[in-house]
N, CA, C and O of each residue as an XYZ file, in Angstrom:
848
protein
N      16.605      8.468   -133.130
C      16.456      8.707   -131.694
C      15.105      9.351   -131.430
O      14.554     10.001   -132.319
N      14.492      9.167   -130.087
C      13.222      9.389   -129.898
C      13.331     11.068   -129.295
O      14.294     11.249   -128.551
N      12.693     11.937   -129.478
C      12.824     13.470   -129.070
C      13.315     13.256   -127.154
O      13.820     14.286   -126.707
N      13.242     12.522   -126.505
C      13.730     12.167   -125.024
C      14.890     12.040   -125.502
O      15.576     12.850   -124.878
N      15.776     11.295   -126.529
C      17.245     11.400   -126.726
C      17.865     12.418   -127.519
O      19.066     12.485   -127.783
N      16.726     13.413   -127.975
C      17.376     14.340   -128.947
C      18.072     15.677   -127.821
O      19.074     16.391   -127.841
N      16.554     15.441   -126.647
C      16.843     16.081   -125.835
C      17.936     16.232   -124.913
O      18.396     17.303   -124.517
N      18.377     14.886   -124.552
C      19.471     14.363   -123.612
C      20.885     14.369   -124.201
O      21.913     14.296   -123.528
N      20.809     14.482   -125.762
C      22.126     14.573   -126.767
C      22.174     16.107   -126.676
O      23.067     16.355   -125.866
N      21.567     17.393   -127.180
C      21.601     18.701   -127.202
C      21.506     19.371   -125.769
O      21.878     20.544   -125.799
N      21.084     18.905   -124.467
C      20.849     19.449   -123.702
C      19.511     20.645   -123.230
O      19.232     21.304   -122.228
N      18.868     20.413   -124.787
C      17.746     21.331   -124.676
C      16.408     21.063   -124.236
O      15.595     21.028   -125.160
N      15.991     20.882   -123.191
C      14.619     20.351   -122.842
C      13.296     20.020   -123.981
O      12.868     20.650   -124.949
N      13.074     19.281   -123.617
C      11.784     18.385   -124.616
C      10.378     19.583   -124.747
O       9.579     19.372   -125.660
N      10.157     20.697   -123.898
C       9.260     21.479   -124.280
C      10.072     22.382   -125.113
O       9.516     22.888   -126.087
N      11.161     22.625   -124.902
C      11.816     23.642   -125.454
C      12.281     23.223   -127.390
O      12.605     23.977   -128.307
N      12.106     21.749   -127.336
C      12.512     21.489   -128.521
C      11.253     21.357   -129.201
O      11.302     21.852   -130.328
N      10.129     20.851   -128.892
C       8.551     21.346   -129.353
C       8.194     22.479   -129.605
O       7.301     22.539   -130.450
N       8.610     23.595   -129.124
C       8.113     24.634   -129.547
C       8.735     25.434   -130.736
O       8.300     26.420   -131.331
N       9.997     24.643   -130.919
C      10.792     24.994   -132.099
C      10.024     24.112   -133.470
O      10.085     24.416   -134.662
N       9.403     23.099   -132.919
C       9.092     22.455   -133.941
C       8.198     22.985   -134.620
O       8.182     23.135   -135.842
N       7.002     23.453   -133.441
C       5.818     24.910   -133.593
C       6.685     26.059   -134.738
O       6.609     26.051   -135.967
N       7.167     26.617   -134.213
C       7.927     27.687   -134.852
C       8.546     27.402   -136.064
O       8.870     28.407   -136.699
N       8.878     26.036   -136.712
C       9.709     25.920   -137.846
C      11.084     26.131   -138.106
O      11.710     26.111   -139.166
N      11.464     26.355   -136.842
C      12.664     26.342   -136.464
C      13.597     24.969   -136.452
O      14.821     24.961   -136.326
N      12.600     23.623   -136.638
C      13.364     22.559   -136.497
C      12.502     21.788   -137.448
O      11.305     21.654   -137.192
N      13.060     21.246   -138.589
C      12.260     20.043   -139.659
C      11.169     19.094   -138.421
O      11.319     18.997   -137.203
N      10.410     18.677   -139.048
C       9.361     17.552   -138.307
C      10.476     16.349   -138.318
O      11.458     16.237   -139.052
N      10.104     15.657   -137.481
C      11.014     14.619   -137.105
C      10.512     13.181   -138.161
O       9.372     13.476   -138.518
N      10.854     11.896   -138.739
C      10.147     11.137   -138.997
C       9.352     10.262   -138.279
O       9.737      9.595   -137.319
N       7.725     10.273   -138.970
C       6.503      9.281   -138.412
C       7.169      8.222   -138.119
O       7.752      7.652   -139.041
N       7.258      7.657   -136.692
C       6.915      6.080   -136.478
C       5.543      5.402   -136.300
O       5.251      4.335   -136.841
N       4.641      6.183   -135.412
C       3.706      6.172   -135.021
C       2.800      7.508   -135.289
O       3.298      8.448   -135.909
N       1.166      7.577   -134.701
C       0.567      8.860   -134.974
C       1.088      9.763   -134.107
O       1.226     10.882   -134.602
N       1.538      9.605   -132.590
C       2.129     10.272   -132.145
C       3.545     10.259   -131.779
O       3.801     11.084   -130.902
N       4.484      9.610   -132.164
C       6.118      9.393   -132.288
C       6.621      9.839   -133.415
O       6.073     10.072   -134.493
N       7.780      9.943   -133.051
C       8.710     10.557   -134.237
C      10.113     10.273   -133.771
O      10.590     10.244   -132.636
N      10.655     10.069   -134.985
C      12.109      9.540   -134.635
C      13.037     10.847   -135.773
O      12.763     11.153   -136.934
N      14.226     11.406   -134.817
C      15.345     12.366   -134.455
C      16.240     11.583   -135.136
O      16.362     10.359   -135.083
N      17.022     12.597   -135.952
C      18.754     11.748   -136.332
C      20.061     13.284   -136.733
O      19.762     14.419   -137.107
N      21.006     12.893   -136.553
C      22.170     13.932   -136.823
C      21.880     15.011   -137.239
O      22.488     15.854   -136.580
N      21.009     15.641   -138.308
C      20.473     16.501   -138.634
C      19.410     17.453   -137.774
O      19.198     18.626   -138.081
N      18.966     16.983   -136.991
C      18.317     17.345   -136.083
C      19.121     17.890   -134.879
O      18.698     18.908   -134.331
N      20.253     17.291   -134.422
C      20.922     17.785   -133.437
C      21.833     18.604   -133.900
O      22.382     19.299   -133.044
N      22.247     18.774   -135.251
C      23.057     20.226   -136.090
C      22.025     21.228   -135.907
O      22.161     22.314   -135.345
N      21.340     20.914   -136.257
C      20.157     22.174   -136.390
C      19.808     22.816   -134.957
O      19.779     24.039   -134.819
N      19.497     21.764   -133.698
C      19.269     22.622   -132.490
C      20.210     23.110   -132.186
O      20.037     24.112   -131.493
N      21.667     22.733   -132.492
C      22.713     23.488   -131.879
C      23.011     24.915   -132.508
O      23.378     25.908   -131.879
N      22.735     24.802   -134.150
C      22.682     26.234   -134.655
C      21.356     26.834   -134.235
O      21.331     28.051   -134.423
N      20.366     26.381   -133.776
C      19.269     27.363   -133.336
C      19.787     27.881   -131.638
O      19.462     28.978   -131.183
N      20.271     27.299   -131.194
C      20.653     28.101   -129.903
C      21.821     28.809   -130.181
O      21.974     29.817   -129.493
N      22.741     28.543   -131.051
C      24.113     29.744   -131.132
C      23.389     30.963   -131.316
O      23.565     32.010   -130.693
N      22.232     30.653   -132.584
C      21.611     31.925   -132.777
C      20.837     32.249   -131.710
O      20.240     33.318   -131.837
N      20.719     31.842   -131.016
C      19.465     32.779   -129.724
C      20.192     33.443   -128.489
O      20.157     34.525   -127.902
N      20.949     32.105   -128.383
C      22.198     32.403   -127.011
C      23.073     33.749   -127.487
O      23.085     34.836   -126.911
N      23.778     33.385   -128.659
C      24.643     33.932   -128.730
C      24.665     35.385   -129.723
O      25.113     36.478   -129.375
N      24.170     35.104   -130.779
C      23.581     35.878   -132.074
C      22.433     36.974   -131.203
O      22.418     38.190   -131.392
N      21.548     36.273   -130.274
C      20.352     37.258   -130.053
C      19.528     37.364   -131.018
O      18.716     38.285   -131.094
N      19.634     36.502   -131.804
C      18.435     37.067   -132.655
C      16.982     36.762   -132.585
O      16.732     35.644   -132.136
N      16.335     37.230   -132.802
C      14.497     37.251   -132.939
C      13.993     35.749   -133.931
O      14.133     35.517   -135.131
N      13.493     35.088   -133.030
C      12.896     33.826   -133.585
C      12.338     34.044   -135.199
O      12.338     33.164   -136.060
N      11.925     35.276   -135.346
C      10.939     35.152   -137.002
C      12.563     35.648   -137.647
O      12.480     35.522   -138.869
N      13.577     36.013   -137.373
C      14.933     36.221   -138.392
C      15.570     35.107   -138.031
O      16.730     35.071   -138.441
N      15.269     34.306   -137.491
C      15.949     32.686   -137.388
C      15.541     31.162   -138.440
O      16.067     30.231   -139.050
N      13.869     31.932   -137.988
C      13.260     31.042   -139.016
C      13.129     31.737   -140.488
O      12.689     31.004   -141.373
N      13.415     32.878   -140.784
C      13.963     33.045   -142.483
C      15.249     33.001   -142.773
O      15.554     32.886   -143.960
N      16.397     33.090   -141.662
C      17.828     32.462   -142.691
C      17.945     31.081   -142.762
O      18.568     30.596   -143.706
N      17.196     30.015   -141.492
C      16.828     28.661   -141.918
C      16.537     28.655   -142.941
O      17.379     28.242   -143.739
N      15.167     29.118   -143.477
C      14.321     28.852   -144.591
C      15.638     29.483   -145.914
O      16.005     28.867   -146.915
N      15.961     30.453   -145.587
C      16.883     30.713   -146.554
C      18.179     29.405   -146.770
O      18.216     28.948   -147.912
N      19.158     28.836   -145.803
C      19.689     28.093   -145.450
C      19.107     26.861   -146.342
O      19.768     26.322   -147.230
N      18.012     26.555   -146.046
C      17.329     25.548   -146.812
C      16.972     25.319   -148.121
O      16.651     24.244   -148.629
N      17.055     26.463   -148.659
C      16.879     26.124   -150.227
C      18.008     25.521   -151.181
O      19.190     25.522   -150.835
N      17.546     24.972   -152.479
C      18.609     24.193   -152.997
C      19.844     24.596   -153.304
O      20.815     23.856   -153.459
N      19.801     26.588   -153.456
C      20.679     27.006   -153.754
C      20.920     28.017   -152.975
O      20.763     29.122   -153.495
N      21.271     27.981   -151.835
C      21.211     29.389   -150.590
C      22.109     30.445   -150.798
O      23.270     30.098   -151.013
N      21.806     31.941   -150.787
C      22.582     32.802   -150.842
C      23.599     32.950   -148.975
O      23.382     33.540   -147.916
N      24.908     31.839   -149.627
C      25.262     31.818   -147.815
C      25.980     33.102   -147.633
O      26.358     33.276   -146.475
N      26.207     33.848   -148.294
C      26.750     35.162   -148.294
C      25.372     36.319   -147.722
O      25.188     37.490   -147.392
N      24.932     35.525   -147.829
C      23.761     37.176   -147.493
C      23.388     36.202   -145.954
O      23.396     36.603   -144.790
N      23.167     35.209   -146.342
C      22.799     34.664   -145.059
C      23.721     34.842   -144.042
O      23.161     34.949   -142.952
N      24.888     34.910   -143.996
C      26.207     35.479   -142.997
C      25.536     36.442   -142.730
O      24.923     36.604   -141.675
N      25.577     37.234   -143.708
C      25.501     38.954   -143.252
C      24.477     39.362   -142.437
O      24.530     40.364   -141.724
N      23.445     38.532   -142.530
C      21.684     38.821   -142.160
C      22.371     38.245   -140.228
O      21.936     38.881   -139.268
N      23.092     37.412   -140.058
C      23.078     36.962   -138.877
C      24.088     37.310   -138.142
O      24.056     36.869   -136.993
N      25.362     38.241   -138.552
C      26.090     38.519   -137.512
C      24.888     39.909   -137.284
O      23.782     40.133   -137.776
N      25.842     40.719   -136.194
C      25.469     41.839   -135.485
C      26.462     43.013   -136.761
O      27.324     42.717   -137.589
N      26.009     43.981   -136.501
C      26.246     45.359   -137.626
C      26.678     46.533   -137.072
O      27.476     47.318   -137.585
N      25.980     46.664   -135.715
C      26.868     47.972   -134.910
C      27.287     47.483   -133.432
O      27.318     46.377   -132.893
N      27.630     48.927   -132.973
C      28.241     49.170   -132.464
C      27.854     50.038   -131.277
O      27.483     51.100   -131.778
N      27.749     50.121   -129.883
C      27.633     51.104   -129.060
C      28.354     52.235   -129.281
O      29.565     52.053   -129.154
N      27.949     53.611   -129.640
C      28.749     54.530   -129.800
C      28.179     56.010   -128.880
O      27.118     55.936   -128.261
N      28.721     56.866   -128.881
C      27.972     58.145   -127.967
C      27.195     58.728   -129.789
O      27.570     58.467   -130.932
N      26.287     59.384   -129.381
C      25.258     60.017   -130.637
C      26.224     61.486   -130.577
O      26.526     62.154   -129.587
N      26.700     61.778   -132.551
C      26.915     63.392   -132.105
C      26.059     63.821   -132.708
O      25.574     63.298   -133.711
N      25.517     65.483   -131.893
C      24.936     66.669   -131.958
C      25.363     67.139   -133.180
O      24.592     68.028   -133.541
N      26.259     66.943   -133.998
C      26.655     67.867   -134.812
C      26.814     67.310   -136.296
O      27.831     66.797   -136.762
N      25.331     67.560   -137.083
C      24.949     66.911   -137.908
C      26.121     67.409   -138.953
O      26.294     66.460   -139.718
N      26.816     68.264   -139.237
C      27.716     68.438   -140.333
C      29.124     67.453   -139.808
O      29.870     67.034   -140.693
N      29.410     67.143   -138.436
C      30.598     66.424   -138.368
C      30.408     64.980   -138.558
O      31.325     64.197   -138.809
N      28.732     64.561   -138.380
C      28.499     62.971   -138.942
C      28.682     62.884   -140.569
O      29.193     61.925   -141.148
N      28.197     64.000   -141.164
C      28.240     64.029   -142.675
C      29.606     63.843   -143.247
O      29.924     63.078   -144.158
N      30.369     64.665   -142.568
C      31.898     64.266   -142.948
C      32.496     63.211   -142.718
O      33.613     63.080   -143.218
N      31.919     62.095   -141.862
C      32.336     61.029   -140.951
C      32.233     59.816   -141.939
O      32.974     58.844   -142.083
N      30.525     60.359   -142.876
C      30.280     59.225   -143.745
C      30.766     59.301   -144.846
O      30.817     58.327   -145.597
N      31.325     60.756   -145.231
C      32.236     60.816   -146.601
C      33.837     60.259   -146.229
O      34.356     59.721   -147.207
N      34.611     60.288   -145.133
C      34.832     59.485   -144.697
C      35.429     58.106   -144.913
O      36.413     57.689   -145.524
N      34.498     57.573   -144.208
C      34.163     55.462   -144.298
C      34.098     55.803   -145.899
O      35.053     55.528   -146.625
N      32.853     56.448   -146.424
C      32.748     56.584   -148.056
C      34.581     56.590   -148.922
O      34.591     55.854   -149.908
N      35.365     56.992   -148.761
C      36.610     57.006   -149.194
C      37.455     56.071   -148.513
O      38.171     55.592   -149.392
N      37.745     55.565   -147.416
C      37.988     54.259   -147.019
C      37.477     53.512   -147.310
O      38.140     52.474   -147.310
N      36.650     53.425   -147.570
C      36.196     51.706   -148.620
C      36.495     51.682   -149.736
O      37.006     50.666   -150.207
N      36.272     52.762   -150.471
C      36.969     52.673   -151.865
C      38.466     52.697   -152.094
O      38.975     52.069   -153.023
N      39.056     53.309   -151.377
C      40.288     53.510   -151.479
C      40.939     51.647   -151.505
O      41.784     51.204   -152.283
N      40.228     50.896   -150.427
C      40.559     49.679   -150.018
C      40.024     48.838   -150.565
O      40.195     47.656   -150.264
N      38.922     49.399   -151.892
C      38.293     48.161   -152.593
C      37.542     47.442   -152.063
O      37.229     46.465   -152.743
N      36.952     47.537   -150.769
C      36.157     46.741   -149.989
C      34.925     46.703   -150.589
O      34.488     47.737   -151.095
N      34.250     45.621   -150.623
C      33.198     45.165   -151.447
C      32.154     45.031   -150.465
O      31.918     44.033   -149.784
N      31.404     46.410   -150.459
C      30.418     46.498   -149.056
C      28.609     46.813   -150.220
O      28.635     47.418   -151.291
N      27.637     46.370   -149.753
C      26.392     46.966   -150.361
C      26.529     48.245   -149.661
O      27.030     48.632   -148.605
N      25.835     48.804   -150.743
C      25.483     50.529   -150.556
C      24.794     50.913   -149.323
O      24.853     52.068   -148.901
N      24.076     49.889   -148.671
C      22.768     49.804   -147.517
C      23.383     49.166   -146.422
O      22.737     48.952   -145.396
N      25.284     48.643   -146.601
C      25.265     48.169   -145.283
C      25.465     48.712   -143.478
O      26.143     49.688   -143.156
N      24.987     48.149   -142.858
C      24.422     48.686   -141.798
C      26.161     49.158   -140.949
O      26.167     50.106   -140.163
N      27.174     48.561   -141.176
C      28.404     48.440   -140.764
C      28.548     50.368   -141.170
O      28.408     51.217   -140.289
N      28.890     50.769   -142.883
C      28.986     51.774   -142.739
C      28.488     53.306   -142.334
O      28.917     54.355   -142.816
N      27.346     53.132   -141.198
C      26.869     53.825   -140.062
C      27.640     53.369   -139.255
O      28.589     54.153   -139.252
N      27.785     52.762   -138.719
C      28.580     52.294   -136.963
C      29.491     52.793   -137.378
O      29.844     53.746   -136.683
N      30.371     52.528   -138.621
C      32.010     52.779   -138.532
C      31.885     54.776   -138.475
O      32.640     55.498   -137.824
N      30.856     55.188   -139.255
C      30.857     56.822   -139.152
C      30.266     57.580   -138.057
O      30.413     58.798   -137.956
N      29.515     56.780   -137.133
C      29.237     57.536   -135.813
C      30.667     56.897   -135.031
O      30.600     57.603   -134.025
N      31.504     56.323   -134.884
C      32.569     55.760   -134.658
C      33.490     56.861   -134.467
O      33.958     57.181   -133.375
N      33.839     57.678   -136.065
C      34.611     58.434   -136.425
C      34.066     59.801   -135.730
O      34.723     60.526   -134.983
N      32.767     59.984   -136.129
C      32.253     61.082   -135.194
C      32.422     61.318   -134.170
O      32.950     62.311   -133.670
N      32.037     60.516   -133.764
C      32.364     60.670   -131.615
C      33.590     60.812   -131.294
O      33.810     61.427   -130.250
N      34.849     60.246   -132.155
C      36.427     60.796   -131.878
C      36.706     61.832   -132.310
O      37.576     62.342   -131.605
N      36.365     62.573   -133.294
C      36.472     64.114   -133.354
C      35.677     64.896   -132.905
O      36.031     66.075   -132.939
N      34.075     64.524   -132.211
C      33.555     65.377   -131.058
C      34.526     65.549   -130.223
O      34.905     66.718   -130.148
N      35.372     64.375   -129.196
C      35.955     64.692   -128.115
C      37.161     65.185   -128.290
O      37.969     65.217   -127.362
N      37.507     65.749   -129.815
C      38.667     66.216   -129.947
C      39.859     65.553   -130.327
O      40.920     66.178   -130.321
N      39.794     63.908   -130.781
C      40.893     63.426   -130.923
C      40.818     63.198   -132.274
O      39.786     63.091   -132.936
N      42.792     63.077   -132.937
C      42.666     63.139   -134.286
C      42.658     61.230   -134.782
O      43.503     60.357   -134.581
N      41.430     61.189   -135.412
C      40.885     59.510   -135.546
C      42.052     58.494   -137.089
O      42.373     57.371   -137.478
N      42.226     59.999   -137.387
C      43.031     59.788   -139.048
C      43.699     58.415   -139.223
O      43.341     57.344   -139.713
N      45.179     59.023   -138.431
C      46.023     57.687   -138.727
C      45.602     56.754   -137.901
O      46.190     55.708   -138.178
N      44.891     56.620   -137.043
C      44.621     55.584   -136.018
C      43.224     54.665   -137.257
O      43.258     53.470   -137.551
N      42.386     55.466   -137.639
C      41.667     54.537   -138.815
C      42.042     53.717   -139.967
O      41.386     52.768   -140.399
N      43.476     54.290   -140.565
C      44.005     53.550   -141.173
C      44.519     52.359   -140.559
O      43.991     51.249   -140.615
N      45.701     52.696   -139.905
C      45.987     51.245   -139.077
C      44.798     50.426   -138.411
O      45.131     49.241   -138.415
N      43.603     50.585   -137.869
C      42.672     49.860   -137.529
C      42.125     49.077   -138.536
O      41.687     47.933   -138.412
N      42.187     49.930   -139.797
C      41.219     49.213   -141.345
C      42.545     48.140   -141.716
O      42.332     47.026   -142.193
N      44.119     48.722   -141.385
C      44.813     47.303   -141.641
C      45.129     46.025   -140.912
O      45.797     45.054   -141.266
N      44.287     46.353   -139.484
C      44.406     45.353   -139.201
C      43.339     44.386   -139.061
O      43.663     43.290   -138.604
N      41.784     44.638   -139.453
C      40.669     44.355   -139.500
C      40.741     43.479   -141.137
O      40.072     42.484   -141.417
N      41.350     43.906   -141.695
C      41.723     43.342   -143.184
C      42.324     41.787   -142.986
O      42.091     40.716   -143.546
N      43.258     42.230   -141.850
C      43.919     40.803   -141.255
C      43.381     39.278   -140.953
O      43.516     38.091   -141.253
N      42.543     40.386   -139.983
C      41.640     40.004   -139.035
C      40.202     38.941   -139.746
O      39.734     37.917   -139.250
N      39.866     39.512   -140.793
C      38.771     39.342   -141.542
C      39.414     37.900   -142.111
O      38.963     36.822   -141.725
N      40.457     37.995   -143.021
C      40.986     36.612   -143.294
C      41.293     35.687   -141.959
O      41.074     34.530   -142.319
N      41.516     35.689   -141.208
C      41.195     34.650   -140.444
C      39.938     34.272   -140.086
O      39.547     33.107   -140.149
N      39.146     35.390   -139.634
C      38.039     35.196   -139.595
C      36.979     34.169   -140.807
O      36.169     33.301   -140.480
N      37.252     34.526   -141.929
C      36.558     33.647   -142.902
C      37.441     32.638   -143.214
O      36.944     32.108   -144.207
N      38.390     32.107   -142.959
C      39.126     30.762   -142.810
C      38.074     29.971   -141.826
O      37.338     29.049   -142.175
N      38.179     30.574   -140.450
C      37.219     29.337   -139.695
C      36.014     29.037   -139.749
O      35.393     28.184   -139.116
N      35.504     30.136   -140.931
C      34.330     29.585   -140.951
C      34.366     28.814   -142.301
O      33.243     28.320   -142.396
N      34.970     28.525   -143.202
C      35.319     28.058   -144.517
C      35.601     26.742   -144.364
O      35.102     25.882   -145.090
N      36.662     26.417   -143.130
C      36.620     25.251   -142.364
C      35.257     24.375   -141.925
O      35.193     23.166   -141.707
N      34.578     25.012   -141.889
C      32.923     24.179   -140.625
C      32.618     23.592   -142.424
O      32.635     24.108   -143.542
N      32.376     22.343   -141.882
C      31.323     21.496   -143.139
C      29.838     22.102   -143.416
O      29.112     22.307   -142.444
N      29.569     22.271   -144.185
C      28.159     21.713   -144.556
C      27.734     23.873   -144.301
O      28.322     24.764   -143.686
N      26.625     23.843   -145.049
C      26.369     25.092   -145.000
C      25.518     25.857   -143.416
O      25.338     27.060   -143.228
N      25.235     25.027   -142.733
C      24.372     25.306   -141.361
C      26.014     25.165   -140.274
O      26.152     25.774   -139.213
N      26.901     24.386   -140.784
C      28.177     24.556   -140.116
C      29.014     25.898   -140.405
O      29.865     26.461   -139.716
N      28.509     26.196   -141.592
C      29.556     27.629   -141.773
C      28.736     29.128   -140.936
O      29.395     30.077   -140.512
N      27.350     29.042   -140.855
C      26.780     29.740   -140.200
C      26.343     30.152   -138.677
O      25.910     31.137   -138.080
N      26.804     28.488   -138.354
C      27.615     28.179   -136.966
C      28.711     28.813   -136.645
O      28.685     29.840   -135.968
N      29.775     28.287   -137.084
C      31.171     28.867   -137.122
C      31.052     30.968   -137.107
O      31.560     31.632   -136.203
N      30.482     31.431   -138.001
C      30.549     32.758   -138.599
C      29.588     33.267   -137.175
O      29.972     34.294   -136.615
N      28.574     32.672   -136.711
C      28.127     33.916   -135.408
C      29.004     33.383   -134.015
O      29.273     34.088   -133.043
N      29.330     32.098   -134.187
C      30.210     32.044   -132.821
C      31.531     32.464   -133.188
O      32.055     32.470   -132.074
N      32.454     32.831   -134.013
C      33.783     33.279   -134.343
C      33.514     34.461   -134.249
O      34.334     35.127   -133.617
N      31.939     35.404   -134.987
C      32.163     37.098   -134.922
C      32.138     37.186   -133.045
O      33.049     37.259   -132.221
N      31.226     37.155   -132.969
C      30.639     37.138   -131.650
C      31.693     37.161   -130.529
O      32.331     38.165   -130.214
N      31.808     35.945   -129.958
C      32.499     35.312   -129.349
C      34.057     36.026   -129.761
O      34.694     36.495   -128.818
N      34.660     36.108   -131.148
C      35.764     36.640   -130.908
C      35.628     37.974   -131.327
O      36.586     38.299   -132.029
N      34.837     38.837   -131.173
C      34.720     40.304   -130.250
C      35.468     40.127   -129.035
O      36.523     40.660   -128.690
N      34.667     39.202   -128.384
C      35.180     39.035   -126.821
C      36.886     38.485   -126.904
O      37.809     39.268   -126.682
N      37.033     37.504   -127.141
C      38.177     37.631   -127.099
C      39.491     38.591   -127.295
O      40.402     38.831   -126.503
N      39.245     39.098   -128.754
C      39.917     40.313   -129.627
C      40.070     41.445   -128.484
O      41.122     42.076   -128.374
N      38.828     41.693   -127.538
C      39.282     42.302   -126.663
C      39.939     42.234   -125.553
O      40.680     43.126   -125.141
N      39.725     41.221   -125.014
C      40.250     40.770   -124.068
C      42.029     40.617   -124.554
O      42.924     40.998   -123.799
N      42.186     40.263   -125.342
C      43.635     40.619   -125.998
C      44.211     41.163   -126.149
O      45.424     40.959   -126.116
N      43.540     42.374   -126.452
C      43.939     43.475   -126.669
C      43.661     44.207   -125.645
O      43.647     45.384   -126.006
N      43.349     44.056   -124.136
C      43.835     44.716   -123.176
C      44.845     44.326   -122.385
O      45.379     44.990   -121.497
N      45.275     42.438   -122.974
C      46.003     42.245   -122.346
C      47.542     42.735   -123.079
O      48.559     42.767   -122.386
N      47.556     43.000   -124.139
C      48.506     43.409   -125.348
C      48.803     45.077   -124.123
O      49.825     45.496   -123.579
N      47.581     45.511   -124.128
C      47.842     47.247   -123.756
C      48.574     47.360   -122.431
O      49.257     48.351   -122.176
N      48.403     46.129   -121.406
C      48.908     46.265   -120.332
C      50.657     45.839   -120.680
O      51.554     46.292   -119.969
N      50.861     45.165   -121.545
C      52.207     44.714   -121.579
C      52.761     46.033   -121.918
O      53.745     46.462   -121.315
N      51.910     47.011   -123.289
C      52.655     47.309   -124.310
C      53.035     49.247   -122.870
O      53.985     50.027   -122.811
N      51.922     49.174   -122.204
C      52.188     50.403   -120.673
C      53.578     49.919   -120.162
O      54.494     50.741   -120.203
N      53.806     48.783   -119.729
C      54.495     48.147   -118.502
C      55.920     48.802   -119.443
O      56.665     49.662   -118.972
N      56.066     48.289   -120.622
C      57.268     48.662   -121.350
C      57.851     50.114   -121.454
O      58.954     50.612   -121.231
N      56.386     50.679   -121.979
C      56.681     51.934   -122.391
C      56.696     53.028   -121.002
O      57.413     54.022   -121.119
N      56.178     52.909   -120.141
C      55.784     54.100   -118.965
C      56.855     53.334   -117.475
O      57.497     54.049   -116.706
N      56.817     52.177   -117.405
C      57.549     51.001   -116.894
C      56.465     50.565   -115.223
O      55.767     51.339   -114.568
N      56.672     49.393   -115.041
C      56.000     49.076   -113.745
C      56.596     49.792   -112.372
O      57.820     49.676   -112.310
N      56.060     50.437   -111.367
C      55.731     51.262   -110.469
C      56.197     50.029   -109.531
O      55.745     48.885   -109.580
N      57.224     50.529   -108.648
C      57.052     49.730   -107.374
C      56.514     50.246   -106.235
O      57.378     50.010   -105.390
N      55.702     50.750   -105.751
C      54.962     51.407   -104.811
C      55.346     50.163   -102.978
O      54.805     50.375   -101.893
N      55.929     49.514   -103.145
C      55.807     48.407   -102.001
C      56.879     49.459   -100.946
O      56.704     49.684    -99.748
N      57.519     49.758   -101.451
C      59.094     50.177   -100.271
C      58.394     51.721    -99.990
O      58.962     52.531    -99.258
């Protein structure tokens, strides 16, 4: 297909798909001519994982074009390449109180081991999860048993999670799958889980008839 149909198949405008080509973000297309080039299936996998990652991922064009380039080699680390492309934290309030973050990270530090979780020493997750813990015992609440049950159900959670992406073919499909499943089901997971909280009120406190 001629880049006018690559365009009209992906939806991504013809300057917009040139400048990816600039960037290395998208293989050169094959010579027909000195100035033509002809587009095929591979090309339209690839723009669609370059916009999950921009749309959706957010990520910075020069960390797009090294998990490609990573992606691309004969033997890709797709495990690091996951990791490099979801998101790692978390909005949290900052605490003031440098001895209650320290305890926060010894902590996560004993929940992971305890659970065998197979995390690098440098990952960016176990900060978020300990300013997490921090900020619930700044405001006074006890985070304890509520962290356990959260770590069992994230355990859950995680196996499904790497099912759908285990499912997507081809290795640029599993990296597809893994930022639109984290991502995207954030949003959902929550949205669920407020609709879970409104049922689980209505039961427990009961619905209010305020009409009479």
């Amino acid at each position: 297909m001629r880049i006018a149909e690559l365009s009209q198949t992906t939806g991504v405008p013809v300057p917009t798909i040139k400048y990816y080509l600039r960037e290395g973000l998208l293989p050169a297309g094959e010579l027909t001519s000195p100035n033509q080039a002809r587009y095929d299936d591979r090309h339209v996998q690839r723009l669609r994982l370059v916009r999950v990652l921009l749309d959706i991922g957010r990520l910075p064009i020069a960390t797009i074009r090294d998990l490609l380039t990573e992606l691309d080699r004969p033997d890709p680390d797709v495990h690091e390449v996951l990791g490099r492309a979801l998101p790692a934290t978390v909005g949290t309030r900052e605490t003031s109180d440098p001895a209650m973050l320290a305890a926060a990270h010894e902590r996560v530090r004993s929940l992971i081991k305890e659970r065998g979780w197979l995390l690098s020493d440098n990952a960016r997750t176990r900060q978020s999860a300990a300013e997490v813990v921090a900020a619930f015992q700044q405001v006074g609440a006890d985070v304890e048993h509520l962290l356990e049950q959260y770590a069992d159900l994230a355990e859950q959670i995680a196996v499904h999670d790497l099912r759908f992406v285990a499912q997507a073919g081809g290795n640029e499909g599993k990296l597809h799958a893994a930022v639109v499943g984290s991502i995207l089901g954030d949003s959902l997971l929550a949205a669920l889980r407020r609709m879970a909280q409104e049922h689980e009120s209505a039961k427990m406190f009961g619905i209010r008839d305020d009409s009479c």
